[in-house]
N, C-alpha and C positions, 0 to 999 in steps of 0.2 A: 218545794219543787214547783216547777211555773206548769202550768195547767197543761200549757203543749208535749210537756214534757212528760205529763203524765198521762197522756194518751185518751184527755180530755176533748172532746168532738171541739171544735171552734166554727164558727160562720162570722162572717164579716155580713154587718150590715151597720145603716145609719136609721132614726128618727130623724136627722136632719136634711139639709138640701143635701137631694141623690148626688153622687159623683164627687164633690168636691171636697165631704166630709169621709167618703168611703177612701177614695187616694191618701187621705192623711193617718185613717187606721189600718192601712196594710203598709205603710212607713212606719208605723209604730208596732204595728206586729214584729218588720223585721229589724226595728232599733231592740225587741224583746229577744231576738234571737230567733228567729222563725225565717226558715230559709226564703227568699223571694218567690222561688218558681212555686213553694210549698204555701205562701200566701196568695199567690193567685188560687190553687186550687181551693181554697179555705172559700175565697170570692164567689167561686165558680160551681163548684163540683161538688162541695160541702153545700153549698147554699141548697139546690138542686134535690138534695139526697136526703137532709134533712124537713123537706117540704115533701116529703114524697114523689117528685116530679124529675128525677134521675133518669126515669124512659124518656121523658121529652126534652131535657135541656140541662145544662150543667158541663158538656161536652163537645166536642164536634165530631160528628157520629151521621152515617145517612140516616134518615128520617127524622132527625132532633129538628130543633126549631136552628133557623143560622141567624141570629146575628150577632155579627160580631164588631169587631172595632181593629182599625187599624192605627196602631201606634209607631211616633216616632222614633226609635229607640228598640231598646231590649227588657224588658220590664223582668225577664228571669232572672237576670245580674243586674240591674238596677231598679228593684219597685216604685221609684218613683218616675219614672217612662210615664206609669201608665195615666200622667195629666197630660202626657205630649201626643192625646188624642188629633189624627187629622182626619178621622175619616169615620163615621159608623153607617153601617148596614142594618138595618130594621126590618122588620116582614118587606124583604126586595123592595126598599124604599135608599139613597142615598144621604147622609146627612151631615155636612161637615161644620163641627163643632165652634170653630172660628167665626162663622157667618152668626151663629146662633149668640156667641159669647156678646158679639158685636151690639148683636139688637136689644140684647138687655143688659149691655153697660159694662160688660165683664170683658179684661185681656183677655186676649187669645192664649193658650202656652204653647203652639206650635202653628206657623202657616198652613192652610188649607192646603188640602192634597187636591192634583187635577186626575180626578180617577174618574174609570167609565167601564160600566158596567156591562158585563156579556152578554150576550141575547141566547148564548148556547145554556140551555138544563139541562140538569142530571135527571136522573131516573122520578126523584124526588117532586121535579118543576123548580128549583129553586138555581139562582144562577151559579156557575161554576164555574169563574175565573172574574177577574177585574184586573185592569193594571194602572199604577199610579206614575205622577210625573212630577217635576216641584220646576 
């Protein structure tokens, strides 16, 4: 019986380069049989939970840490979206993946998003809205 099945904890992480090598083991989680939306959480939530840091991050939750990433696509019906990175959010910082791919040599897997950031916070200070354009 395959370990998920057996209701064996799982965390998605890499030893190798961040992001490029994690996209390829959550396609391989769900070529194991591991629902997609259930391997994002595996990424996310698991990760979080199992480091003890589940009060601060793992979810989008007021007071957690925000960033997140906006992708091209639907990564819960297709895990592999989540290389069609246009957009990440870092401590209220913008940073689109394609400008970065550029300067050290690496394709893009999606055109840069023209997003802009709202000056409005939540209770938090953290901002609460952006909108993108292509």
């Amino acid at each position: 019986m395959p370990l998920y099945q057996a209701g064996v904890p799982l965390v998605a992480g890499t030893d190798d380069t961040a992001g490029f090598t994690l996209h390829r083991e959550l396609e391989l989680y769900v070529k194991a049989g591991i629902p997609a939306a259930e391997c994002l959480r595996i990424a996310t939530w698991n990760g979080a939970k199992y480091i003890g840091q589940l009060e601060r991050q793992g979810s989008i939750s007021p007071g957690k840490r925000a960033d997140l990433l906006l992708v091209d696509g639907n990564p819960t019906l297709n895990v592999s979206d989540v290389r069609r990175i246009a957009l990440v959010l870092k401590d209220g910082a913008a940073y689109y993946p394609a400008e970065i791919y550029k300067a050290v040599g690496v394709e893009p897997f999606t055109p840069a998003a023209n997003a802009t950031v709202s000056k409005q916070q939540s209770q938090s200070g953290a901002p609460m809205r952006f909108a993108t354009s292509r």
